[in-house]
C-alpha positions as CSV (number, residue, x, y, z in Angstrom):
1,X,-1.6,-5.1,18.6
2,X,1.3,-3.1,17.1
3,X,1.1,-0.2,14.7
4,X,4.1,1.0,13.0
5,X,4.3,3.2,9.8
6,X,7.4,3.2,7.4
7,X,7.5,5.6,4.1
8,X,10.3,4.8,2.1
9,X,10.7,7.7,0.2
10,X,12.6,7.6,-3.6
11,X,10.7,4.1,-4.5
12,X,8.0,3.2,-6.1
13,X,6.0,2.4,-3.2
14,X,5.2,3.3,0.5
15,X,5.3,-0.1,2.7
16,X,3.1,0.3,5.7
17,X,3.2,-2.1,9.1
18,X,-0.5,-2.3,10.0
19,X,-0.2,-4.6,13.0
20,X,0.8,-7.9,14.4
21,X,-1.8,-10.4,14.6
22,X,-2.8,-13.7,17.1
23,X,-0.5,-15.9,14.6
24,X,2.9,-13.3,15.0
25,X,2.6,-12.2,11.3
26,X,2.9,-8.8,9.8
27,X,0.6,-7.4,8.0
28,X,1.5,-4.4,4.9
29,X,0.0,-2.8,2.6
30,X,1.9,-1.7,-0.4
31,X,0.9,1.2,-2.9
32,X,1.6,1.5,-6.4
33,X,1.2,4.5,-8.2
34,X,1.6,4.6,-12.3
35,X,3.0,7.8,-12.1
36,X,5.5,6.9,-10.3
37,X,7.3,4.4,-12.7
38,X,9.8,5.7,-15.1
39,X,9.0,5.6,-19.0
40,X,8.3,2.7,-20.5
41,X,7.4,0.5,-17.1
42,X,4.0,-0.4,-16.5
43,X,2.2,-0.6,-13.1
44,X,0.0,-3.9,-14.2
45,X,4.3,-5.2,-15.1
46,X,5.6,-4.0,-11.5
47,X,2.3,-5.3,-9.4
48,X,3.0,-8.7,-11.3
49,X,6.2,-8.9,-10.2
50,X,5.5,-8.3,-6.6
51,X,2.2,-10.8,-6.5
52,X,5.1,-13.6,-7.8
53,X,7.5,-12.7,-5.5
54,X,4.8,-13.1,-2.1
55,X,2.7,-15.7,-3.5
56,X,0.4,-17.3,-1.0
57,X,1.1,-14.0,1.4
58,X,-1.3,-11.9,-0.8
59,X,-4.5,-11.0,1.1
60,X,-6.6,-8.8,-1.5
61,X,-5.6,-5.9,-4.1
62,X,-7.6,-2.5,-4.2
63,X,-7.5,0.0,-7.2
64,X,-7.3,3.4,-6.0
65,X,-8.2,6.5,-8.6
66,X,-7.3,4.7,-11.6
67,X,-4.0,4.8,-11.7
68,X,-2.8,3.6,-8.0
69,X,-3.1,-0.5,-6.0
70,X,-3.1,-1.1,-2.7
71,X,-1.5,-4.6,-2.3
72,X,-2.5,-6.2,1.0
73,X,-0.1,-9.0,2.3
74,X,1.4,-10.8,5.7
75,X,4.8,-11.7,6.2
């Protein structure tokens, strides 16, 4: 098991390396956070955009607070 944490600070989300399982994949968790985005965007537009662009890699979504997902995927 490997645990390594990334913030990437300036973007819209923080991108965390939980651990590497059995199979060699990587598993993330993304967060979105509405207030975040700049006027005009949408979180429900950006999370959309992400989910197509992983595809079958998405493991679950969580809301957190209302205005903030946690995306949970493996690369």
């Amino acid at each position: 098991m490997l645990f390594i944490v990334s913030f990437h600070s300036g973007e819209i989300s923080i991108v965390i390396s939980i651990l590497i399982d059995n199979m060699g994949m990587i598993h993330k968790i993304r967060y979105f956070e509405a207030k975040k985005l700049s006027q005009g965007v949408f979180l429900q537009d950006e999370v959309n955009e992400f989910l197509a662009e992983k595809g079958e890699n998405i493991i679950s979504i969580h809301p957190v607070m209302g205005d903030a997902l946690l995306v949970h995927y493996k690369e």
